[in-house]
C-alpha positions in Angstrom: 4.0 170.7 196.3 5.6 167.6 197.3 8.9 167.8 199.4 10.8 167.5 195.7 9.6 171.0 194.6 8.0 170.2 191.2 4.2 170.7 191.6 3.0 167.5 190.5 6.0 164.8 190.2 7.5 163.8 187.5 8.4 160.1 186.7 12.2 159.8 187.8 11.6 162.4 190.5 12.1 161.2 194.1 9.7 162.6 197.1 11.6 160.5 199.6 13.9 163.0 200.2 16.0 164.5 203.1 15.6 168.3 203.6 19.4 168.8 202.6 18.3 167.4 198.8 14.9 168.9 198.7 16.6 172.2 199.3 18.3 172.2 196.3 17.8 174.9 194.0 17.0 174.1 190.2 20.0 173.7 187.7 21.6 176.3 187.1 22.0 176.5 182.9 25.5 176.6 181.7 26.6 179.2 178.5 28.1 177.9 175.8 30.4 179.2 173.8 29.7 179.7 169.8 29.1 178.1 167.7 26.2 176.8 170.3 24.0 178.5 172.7 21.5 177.3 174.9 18.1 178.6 176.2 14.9 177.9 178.5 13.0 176.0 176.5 8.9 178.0 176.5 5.8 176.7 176.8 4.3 180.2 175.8 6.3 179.6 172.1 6.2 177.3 169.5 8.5 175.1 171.5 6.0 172.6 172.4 5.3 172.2 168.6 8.4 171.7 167.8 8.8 169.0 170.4 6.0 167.1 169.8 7.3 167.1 166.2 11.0 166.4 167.4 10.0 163.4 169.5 7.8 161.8 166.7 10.9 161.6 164.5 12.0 157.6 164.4 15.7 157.9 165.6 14.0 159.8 169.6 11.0 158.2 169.5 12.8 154.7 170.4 15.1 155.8 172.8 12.8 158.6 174.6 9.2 157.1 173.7 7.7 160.9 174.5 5.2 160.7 171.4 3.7 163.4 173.7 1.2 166.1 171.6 2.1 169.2 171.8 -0.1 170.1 174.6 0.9 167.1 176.6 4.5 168.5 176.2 3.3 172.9 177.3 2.0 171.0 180.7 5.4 169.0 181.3 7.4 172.0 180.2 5.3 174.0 182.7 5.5 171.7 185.8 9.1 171.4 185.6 9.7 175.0 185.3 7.1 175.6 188.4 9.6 173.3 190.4 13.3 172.6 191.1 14.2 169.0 189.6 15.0 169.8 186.2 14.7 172.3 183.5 14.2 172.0 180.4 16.1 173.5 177.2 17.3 173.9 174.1 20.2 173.6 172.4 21.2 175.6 168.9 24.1 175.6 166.4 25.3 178.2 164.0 25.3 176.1 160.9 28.5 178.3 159.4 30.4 175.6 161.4 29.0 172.9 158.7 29.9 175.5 155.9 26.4 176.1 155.6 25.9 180.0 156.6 22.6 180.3 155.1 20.9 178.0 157.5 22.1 180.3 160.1 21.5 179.5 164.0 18.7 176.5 164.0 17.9 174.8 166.9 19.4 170.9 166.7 18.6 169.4 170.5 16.6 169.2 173.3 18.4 168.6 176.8 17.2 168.2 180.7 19.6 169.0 183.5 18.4 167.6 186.4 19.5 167.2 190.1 20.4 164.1 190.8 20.4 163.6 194.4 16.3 164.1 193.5 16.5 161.5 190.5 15.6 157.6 190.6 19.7 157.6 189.9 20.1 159.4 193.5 19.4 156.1 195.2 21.8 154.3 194.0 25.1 156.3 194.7 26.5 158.8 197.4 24.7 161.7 195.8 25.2 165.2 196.6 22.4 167.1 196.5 24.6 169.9 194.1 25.2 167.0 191.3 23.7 167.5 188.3 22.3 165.1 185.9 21.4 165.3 181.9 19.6 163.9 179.4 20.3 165.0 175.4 18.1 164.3 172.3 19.7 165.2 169.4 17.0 166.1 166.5 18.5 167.6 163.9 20.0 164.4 161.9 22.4 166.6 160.2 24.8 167.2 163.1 24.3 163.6 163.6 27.7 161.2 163.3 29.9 164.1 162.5 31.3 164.0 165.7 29.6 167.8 166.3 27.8 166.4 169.2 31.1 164.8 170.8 32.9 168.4 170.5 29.8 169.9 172.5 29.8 166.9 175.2 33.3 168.1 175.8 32.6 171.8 176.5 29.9 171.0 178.9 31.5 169.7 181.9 33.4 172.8 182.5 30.5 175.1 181.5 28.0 173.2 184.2 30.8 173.4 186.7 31.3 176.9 185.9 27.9 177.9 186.4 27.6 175.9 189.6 29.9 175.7 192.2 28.5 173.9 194.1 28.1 170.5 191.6 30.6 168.4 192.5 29.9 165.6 189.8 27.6 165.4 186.4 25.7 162.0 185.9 25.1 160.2 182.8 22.4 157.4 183.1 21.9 156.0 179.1 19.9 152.7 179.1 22.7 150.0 178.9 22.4 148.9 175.3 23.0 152.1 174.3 26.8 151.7 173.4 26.9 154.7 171.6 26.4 157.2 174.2 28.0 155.3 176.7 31.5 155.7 173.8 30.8 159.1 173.9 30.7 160.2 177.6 34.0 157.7 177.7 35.7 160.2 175.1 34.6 163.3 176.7 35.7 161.9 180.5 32.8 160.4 182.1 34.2 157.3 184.1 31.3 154.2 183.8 30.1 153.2 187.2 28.1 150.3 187.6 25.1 148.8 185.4 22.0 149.6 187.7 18.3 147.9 187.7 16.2 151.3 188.9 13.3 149.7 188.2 11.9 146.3 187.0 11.9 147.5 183.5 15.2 150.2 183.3 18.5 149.0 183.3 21.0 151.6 183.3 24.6 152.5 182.6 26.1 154.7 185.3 28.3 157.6 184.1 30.0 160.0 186.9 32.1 163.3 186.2 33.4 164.6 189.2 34.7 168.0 189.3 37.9 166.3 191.2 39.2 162.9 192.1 37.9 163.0 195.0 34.3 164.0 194.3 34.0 160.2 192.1 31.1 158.6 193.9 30.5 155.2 195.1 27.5 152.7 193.6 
């Protein structure tokens, strides 16, 4: 297991780590409050089906490209759930809050919350190894430009703090053409960083949260 905690590393994840950071425990998942709820995504389900299907679907398949099949996808979810980076879920929606009842609770997203401080990200600011990062890829068109999403963005930084007390700041990183995510983490509070080269071929859009003013880090 390398000094990160997942079994085999993912990606983003970091090895070069101090044992304060590799200590970290996983995320802990937040609860949301109805009409959402949110859940372990399971690689011993249909999940990975699903996936695989999700991430095909034109509007992820650009911005992710994780055209994974769904086996590919039940050995991700499986590493990261052996290990303490990230974890992987999924988001549902009663759809009575559309005023469509009779599609009930259906599952619209798939999100990572990841530490940070053992992200690519981690480098590049005064992490802490309690902050927590996320990723969101909203599937289910329906909820999309509604401003749905936007409403749930701004229930999460109190529900992630809530369930962690020791996360003193949630990241956003969005690749930094994506204007629209970037407009929606401004709504909900995030504060825009820096742009950041990670790599040759990532440029990002740094997005803090801090749980107080003084918890804002420092490219």
């Amino acid at each position: 297991m390398n000094p990160a905690g997942t079994p085999t590393p993912q990606p983003r994840e970091r090895t070069d780590l101090p044992a304060e950071v590799a200590a970290a425990p996983a995320p802990i998942l937040p609860v949301f409050a109805a009409p959402f709820s949110l859940r372990m995504a399971d690689p011993d389900s249909s999940d990975p089906e699903m996936m695989a299907e999700w991430m095909a679907r034109p509007h992820l398949l650009e911005s992710w490209e994780q055209d994974w099949d769904a086996e590919r996808r039940r050995e991700n979810f499986r590493i990261q759930l052996a290990g303490n980076y990230s974890r992987p879920c999924i988001l549902s929606m009663d759809f009575a809050v559309l005023g469509e009842p009779e599609r009930g609770v259906r599952d619209i997203a798939y999100l990572e919350f990841y530490r940070a401080a053992k992200d690519e990200i981690g480098a590049f600011y005064d992490c802490d190894p309690g902050d927590i990062g996320y990723h969101i890829a909203t599937a289910e068109t329906a909820v999309i430009g509604k401003g749905i999403m936007t409403a749930w963005m701004s229930t999460l930084t109190a529900a992630v703090f809530a369930a962690d007390p020791n996360c003193r700041r949630i990241m956003g990183d969005p690749d930094h053409r994506n204007v629209a995510i970037a407009r929606s983490l401004a709504k909900v509070g995030f504060q825009r960083l820096a742009e950041i080269d990670v790599r040759p071929d990532r440029r990002i859009s740094l997005h803090a949260f801090p749980r107080t003013p003084e918890d804002l880090p420092v490219v």
